[in-house]
C-alpha positions in Angstrom: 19.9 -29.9 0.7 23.4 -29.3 2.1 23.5 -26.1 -0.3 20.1 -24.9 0.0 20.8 -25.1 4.1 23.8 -23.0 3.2 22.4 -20.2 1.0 20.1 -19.8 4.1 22.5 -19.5 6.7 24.5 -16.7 4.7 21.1 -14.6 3.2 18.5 -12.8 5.2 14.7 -14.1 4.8 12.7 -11.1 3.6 9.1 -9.7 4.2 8.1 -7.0 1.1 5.4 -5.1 1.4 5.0 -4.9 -2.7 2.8 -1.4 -2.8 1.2 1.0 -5.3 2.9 4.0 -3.4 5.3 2.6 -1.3 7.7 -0.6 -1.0 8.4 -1.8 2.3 11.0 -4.3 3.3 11.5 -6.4 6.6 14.4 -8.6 7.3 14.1 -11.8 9.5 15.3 -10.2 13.0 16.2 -6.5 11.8 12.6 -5.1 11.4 11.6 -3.1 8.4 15.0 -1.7 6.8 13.8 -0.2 3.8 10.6 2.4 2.9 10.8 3.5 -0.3 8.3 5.1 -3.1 7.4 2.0 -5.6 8.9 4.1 -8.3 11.7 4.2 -11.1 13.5 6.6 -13.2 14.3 5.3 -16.2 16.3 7.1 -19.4 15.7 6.0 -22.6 18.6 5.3 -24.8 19.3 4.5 -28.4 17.5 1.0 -30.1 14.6 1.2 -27.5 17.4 0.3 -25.0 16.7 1.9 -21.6 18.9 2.5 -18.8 18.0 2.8 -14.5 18.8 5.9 -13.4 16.8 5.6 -9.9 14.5 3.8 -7.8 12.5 4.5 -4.9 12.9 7.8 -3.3 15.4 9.2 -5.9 13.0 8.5 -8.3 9.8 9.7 -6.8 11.7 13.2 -6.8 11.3 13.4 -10.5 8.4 12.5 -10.7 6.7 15.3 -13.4 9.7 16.9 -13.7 12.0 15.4 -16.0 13.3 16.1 -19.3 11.9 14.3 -22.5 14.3 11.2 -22.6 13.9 10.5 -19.1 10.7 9.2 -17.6 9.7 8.0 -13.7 7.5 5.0 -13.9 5.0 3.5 -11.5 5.3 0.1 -12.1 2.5 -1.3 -9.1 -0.9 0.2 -10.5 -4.2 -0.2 -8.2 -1.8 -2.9 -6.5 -1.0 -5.2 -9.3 1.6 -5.4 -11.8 1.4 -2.5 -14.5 5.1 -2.9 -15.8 6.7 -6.5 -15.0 10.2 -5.6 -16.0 10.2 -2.2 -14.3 9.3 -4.6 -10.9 11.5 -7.3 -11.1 14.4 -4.2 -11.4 12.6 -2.6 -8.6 12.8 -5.9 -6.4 16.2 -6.8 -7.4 17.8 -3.4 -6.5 15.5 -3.1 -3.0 17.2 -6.8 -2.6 20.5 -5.8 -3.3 20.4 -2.8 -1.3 19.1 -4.8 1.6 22.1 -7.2 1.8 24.8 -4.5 0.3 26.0 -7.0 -2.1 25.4 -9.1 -5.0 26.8 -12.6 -5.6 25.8 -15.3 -3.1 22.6 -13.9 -1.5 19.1 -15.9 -2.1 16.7 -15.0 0.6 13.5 -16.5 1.1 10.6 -13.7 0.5 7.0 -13.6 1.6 5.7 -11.3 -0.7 2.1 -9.2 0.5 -0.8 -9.1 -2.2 -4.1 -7.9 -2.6 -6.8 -10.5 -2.1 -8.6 -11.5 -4.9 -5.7 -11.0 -7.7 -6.0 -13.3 -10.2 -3.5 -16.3 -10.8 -1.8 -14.8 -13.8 -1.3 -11.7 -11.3 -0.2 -13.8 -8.9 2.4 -15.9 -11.4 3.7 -12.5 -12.6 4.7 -10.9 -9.0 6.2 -14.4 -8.0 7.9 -14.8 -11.7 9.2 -11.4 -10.6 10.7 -11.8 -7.2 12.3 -15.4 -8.5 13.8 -13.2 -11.2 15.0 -10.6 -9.2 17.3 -13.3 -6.8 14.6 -14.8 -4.7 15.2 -18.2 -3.5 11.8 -19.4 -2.4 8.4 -17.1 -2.8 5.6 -16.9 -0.8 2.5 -14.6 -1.2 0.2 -13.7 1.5 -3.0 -11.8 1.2 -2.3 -8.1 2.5 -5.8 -8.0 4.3 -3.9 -11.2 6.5 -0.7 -9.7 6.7 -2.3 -6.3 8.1 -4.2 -8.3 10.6 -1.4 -9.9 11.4 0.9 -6.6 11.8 -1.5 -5.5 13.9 -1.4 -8.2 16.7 -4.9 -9.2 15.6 -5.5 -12.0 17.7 -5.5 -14.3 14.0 -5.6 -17.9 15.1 -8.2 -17.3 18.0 -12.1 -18.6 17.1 -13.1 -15.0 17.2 -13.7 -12.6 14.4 -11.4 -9.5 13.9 -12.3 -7.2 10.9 -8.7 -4.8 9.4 -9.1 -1.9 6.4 -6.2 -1.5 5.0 -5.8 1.2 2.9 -3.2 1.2 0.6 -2.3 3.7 -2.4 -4.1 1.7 -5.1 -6.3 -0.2 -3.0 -8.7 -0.9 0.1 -8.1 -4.1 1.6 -11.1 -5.4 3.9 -10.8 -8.7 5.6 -12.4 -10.4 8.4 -10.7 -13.3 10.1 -11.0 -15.7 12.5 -9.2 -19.4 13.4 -5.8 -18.2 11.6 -8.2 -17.5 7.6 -10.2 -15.0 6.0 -13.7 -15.4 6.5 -14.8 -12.4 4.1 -12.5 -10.4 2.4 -13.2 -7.5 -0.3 -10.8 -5.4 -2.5 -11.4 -2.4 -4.0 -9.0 -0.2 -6.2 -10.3 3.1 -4.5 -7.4 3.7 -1.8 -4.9 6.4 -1.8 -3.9 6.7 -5.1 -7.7 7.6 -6.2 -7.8 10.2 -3.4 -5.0 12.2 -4.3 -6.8 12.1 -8.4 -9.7 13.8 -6.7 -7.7 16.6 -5.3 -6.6 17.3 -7.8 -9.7 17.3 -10.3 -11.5 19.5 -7.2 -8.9 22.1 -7.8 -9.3 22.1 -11.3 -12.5 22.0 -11.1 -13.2 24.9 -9.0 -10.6 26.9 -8.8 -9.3 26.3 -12.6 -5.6 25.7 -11.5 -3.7 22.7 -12.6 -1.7 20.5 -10.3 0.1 17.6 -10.3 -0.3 14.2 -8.5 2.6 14.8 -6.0 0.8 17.8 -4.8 -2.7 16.6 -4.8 -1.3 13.7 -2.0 0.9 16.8 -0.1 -2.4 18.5 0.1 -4.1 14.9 1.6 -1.0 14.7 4.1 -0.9 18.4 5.1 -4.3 19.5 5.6 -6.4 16.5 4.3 -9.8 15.5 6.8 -12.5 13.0 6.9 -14.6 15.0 9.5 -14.7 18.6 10.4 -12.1 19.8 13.1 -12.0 21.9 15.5 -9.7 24.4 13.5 -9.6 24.1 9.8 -6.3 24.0 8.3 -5.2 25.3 5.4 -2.3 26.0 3.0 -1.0 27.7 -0.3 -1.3 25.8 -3.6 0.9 26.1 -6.8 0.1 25.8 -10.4 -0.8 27.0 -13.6 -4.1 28.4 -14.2 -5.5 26.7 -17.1 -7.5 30.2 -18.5 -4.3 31.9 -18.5 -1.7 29.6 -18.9 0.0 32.0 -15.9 1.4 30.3 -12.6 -0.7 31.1 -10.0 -1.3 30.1 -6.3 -4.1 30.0 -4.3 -5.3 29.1 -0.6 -7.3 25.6 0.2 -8.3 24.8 3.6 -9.6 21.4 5.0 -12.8 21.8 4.2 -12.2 22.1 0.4 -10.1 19.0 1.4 -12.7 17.0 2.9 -15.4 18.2 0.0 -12.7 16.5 -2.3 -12.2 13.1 -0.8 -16.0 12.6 0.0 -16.8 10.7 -3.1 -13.9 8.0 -2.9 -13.8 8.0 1.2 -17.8 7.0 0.5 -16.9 4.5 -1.7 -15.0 2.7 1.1 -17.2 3.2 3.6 -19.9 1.3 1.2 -17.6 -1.4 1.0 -17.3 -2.0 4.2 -20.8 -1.8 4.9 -20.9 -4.8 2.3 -18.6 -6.9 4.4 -20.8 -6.3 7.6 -23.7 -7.2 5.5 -22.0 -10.5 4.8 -20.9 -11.1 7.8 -22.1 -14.8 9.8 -24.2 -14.0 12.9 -21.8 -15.6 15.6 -19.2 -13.4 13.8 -20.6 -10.4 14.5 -21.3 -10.4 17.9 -17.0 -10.4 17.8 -16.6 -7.1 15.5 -19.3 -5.5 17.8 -17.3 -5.8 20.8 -13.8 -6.0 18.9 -14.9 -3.3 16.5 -12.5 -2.2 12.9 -8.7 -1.8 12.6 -7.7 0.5 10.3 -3.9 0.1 8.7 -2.0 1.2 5.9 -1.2 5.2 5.0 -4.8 6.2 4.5 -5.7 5.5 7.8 -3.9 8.3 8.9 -6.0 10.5 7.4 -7.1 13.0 10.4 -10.7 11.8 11.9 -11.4 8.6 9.5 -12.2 6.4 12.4 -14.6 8.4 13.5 -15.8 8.9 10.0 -16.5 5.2 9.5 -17.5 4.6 13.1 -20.7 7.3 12.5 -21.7 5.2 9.4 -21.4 1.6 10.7 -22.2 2.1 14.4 -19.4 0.3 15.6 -15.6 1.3 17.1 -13.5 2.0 14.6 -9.7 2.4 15.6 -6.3 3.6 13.8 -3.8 0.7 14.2 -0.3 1.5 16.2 2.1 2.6 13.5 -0.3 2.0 10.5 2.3 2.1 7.4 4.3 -0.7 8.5 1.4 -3.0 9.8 1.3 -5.1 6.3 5.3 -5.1 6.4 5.5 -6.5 10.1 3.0 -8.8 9.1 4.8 -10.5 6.7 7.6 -10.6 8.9 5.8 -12.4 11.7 4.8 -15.0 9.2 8.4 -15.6 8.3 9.0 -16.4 11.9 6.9 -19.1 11.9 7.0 -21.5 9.1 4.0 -23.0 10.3 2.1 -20.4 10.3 3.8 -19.1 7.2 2.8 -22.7 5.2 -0.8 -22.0 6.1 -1.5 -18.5 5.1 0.7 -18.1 1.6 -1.8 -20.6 -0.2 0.8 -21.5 -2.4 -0.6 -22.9 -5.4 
């Protein structure tokens, strides 16, 4: 007891934001410290050893371009575990980065996950956090965490409804008296947007790109909704009839003819969630209307895209990439709170 009370008086209690595209980490009192790609770089050596050569932001820079015994790996995919040794080395070096040293450091971690993963998912992120130098883990369900984030009023006998869209998935949850009411997942988030850029441009204008460019495309000129001046910019790649490098111009409207398919696939899902939704309930999310969080809610005009298909207000969430991040972080202040919402098992 004496030495557990120690450990936590010398480590930092963490908040991880465990993501398909990006890790975030908060501290206890410091805020979010660390935003990072969820990627590694990994170079294969001799007897099927492999060695780290980079994580997170290093990493995501070689992404399709390195050499044959080097390879950058993903190791979140549609928000679950793809690669469990690739994430326990991703969470151990995000860890030791965070407190700048190795030996003596055990910090408590709440640890954000998509609702509805099954226990063997579940067992394999927590196995991998304890592995990585974790003294206690906790996992919250991200569509909680966002709402938290947020400043969603949680605990209150009122419904709040938060989409947050991830890279590998949409997380939709409606709360109300501090636990989710409804909640839906779907694995069509960021990640599947940036696949249908790129398959448009191959599509129609033959040229081959890769999936770091099809999500610079979403960031730069991406839309949900027409705007008042279409944007546009200059592509790279190599023409699959010629084999030749090539460039070409896309505008926002290509853009938004791209993402239509995926962005309607999460507007169907939350129609689903309002179908389900109790009566008293719903007299709230008329008046309180949608949150949206997580990076694909910055997608220029979404609210308004999803507000013209479910009638209600639909609004963008005050810095929506950290919302899941500083709502693990608010949970970690309150162990009450925190006890109630990790349904530890």
């Amino acid at each position: 007891m004496i030495f557990d009370q120690l450990v936590g008086f010398f480590s930092s209690d963490m908040g991880i934001d465990l993501g398909t595209a990006n890790t975030l980490v908060l501290v206890k009192d410091k805020g979010v410290i660390i935003n990072e790609p969820s990627v590694v770089a990994v170079q294969r050596e001799k007897y099927g050893k492999q060695k780290i050569l980079a994580v997170g932001q290093a990493a995501k820079e070689m992404v399709g371009k390195t050499p044959g015994d080097i390879e950058a790996i993903r190791p979140m995919r549609d928000g679950v575990i793809a690669d469990f040794d690739m994430t326990e080395k991703m969470i151990r070096y995000f860890i030791e980065k965070t407190h700048r040293r190795k030996s003596f450091l055990r910090p408590r971690i709440i640890i954000s996950v998509p609702y509805g993963l099954t226990q063997v998912e579940r067992k394999a992120v927590r196995e991998s956090a304890m592995s990585a130098g974790a003294r206690e883990v906790f996992l919250i369900e991200e569509p909680m965490a966002a709402a938290i984030g947020a400043g969603l009023p949680i605990r209150d006998p009122q419904g709040s409804l938060v989409v947050d869209i991830g890279g590998g998935t949409t997380e939709i949850g409606v709360i109300s008296l501090g636990g989710l009411v409804i909640s839906k997942s779907i694995r069509t988030a960021g990640d599947k947007i940036d696949a249908s850029i790129v398959n448009y441009i191959k599509e129609k204008y033959n040229l081959l790109v890769g999936e770091r460019t099809g999500e610079e495309i979403k960031i730069s000129i991406g839309s949900a909704v027409p705007l008042e001046k279409e944007l546009n910019m200059v592509v790279k790649g190599r023409d699959q009839m010629t084999g030749l490098l090539s460039r070409i111009e896309l505008t926002s409207e290509d853009v938004r003819e791209a993402m239509r398919e995926p962005l309607k696939e999460m507007a169907d899902a939350l129609k689903t969630v309002l179908e389900l939704m109790p009566p008293d309930l719903a007299g709230d999310i008329v008046e309180n209307g949608v949150v949206l969080t997580g990076g694909g809610a910055l997608i220029r005009g979404l609210d308004k895209y999803l507000s013209e298909i479910v009638k209600l207000p639909v609004s963008v969430a005050d810095e929506p990439l950290l919302a899941v991040a500083v709502g693990t972080g608010k949970a970690l202040e309150e162990i009450s709170l925190l006890q109630h919402l990790t349904n530890e098992d």
